[in-house]
N, C-alpha and C positions, 0 to 999 in steps of 0.2 A: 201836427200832433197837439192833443188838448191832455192836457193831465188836470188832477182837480183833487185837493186832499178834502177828505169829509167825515164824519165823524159820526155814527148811528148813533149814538149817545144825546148827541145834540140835535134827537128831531124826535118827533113823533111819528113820523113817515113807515109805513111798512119798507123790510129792505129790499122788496120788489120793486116798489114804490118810485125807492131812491134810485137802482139801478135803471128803472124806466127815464127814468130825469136826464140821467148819465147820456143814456143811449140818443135820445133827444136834443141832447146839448150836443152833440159829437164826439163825447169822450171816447179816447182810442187807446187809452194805455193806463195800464192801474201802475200806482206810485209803493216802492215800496218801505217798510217799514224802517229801516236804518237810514239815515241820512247819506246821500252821497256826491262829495266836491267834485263836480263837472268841470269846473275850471283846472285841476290838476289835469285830467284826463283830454284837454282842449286839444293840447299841441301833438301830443302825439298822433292824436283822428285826425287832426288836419293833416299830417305829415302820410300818414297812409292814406288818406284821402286821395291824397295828388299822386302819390304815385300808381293808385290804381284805376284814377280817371285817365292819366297819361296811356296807362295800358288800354284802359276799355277803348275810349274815343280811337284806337287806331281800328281796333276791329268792327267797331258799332258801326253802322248804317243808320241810316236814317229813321227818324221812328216810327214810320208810316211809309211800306213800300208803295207808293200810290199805281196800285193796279185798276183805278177806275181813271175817269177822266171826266171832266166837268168845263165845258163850253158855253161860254156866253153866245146869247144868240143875237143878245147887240151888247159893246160894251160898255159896262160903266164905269162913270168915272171914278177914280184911286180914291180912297177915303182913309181913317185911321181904321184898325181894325177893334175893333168891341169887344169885349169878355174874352181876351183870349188865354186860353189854356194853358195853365202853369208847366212852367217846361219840364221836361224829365233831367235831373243829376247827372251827370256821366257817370257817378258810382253806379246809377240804376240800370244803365242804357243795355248791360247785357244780360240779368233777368229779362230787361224787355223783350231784345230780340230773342232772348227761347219762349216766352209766353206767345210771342207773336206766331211763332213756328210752330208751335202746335195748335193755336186758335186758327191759323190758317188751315192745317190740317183736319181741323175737329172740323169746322165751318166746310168744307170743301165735300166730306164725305157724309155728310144730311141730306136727304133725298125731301126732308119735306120739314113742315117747321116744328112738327112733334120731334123728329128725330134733332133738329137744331137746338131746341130746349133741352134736352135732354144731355145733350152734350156740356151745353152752360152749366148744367146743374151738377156736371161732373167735373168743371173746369177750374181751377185752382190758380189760374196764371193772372189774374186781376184782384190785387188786394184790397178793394172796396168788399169784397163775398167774406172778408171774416168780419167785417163790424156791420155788416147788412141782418137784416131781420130777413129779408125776403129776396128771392132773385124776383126782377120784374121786367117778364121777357116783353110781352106784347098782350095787346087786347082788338079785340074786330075779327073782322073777317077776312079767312087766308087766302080767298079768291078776289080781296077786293080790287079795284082798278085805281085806287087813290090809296099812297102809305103816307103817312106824319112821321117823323123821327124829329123828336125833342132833343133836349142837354141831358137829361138825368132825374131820377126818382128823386121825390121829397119824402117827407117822412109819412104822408095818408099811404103814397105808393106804394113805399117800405112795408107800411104796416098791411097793405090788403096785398100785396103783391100783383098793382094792375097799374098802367102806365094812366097818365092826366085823370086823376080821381078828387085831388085836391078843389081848390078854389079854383086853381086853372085850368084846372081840367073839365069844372062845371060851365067858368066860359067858354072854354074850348067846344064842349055840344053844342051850346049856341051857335056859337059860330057856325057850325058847321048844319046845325038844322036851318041855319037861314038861308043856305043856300041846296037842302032838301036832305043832305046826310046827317048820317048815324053812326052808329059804332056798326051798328048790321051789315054796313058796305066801304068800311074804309078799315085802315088797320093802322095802329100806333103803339110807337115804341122809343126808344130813346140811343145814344149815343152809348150809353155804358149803361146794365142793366141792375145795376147796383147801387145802392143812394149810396153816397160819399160822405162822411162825417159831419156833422155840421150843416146840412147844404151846401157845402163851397162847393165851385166846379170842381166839374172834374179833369187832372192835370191830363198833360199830352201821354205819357205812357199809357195811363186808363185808357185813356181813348182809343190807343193804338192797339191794343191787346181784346179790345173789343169791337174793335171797327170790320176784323172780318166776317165776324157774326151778323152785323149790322146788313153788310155787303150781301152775305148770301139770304139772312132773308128777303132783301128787298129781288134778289135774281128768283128765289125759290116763289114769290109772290105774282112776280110777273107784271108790275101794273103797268098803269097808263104815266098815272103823273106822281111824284113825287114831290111831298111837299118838305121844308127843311123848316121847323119853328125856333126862331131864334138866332141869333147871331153864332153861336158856339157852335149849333150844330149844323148852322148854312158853312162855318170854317171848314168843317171835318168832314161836311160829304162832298160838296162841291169847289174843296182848297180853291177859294179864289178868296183874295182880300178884300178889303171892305165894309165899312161898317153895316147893319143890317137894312139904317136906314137908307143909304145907297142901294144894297143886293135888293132890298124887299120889289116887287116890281118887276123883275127880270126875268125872262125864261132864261134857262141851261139845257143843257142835253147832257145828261148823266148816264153812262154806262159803263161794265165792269166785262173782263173778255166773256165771261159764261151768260152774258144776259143774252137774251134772242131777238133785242131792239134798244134803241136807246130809246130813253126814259127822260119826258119832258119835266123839268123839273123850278120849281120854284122858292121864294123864303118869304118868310109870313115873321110879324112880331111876333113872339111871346106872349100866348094868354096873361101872365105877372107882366110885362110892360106896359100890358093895355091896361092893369088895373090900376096901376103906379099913375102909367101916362097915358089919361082917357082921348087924348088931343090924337093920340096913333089911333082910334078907334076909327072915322074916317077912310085914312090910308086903308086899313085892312079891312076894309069893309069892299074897295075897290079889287083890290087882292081877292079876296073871295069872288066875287063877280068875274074875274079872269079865270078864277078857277073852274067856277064853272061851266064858261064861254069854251075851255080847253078840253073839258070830258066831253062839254057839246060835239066838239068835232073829232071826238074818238068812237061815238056812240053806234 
């Protein structure tokens, strides 16, 4: 949570101006006008806290019923794990599991990725959709034989409603024209299709409440290979640990029960890592050449 007291008095800013600032900063919650002692109010939230995480945590599950499966096709070795995703609260664990239960259901009965959109854009169970500007499903083409799934919309994404449009997104066609594609034949999208305040990641519930939309577009798409960019979102589609610099490199074999083959799948740095740390440029430069060498033998 970001709060922020500010004052139109003391600016000259139009108050469009300011609130763009806001949304840009990640402010999630207006403050309001009387003061109020949160420390009186301390012990009693924690006292109901506990007794209704005792309650949830008996009924919750897991927060990600993992109905896909992700195999190494050699294994690597255990690493720490990278940017991993803020855990869900037990106060939250049973919102989660009803959003799950109907993204499952919304996700399940899309016959194609207009009718998938369509349902996101009615979906209300992931709370990144009220402080987002834009939902941002996917961009490319829904026949292609190659999908990308990022971590999460930044604020360019936010703002046009199209996934890698940023700075990373403009190395991201590089990358990708060096090895002959475009957005014309591949299609990219993200873990959660909603920026998160701030840019922070985004936590394990997001993810989970969004992860069957993810699932079925990549079954309703059909490809060949699956690429995972990034550490967060090689965690979420192919749950195997690992830092990225370890997974990067690796085939898996990703499928989900409705897909009609399993899906050769990979993890690529981060466009933003490469820009951070040009020294990865190299590695994923190899990484792409595999990739290619892999559509080679689906052709």
């Amino acid at each position: 949570m970001v709060a922020v007291m500010y004052r139109f008095e003391d600016t000259a800013l139009h108050p469009a101006e300011v609130l763009k600032w806001y949304l840009d900063a990640g402010v999630d919650e207006a403050m309001g006008e009387q003061p109020l002692d949160r420390y009186a109010l301390l012990q009693e939230a924690q006292a109901e806290r506990a007794l209704a995480a005792e309650a949830m945590l008996k009924e919750a599950q897991t927060a990600h019923d993992t109905s896909h499966v992700a195999t190494p096709m050699s294994s690597p070795s255990p690493g720490r794990i990278g940017s991993v995703p803020v855990p869900v609260r037990p106060a939250d664990m049973v919102d989660v599991q009803k959003a799950m239960k109907e993204a499952v259901e919304r996700a399940a009965a899309a016959k194609n990725l207009d009718q998938l959109r369509a349902a996101l854009e009615t979906f209300d169970g992931c709370g990144l959709k009220k402080n987002a500007t834009n939902l941002v499903f996917g961009d490319g083409n829904p026949a292609a034989r190659i999908v990308l799934i990022g971590e999460a919309p930044g604020a360019d994404e936010d703002r046009q409603g199209v996934p890698f449009v940023g700075a990373s997104g403009q190395l991201l066609d590089k990358m990708l024209a060096s090895i002959g594609l475009d957005r014309t034949n591949v299609f990219l999208s993200n873990t959660v299709f909603w920026r998160p305040p701030g840019n922070r990641s985004p936590n394990a519930g997001e993810i989970s409440v969004c992860l069957p939309f993810v699932e079925r577009m990549i079954e309703i798409i059909d490809p060949v290979v699956l690429i995972t960019v990034g550490g967060p979102a090689t965690h979420s589609l192919l749950a195997h640990p690992g830092s990225i610099s370890r997974l990067r490199g690796q085939w898996f074999t990703y499928e989900t029960p409705q897909m009609s083959h399993p899906i050769a799948a990979t993890a690529i740095y981060h466009p933003l890592n490469l820009l951070s740390t040009p020294a990865h440029k190299r590695q994923t430069w190899l990484d792409l050449i595999a990739i290619k060498a892999k559509l080679a033998e689906h052709a």
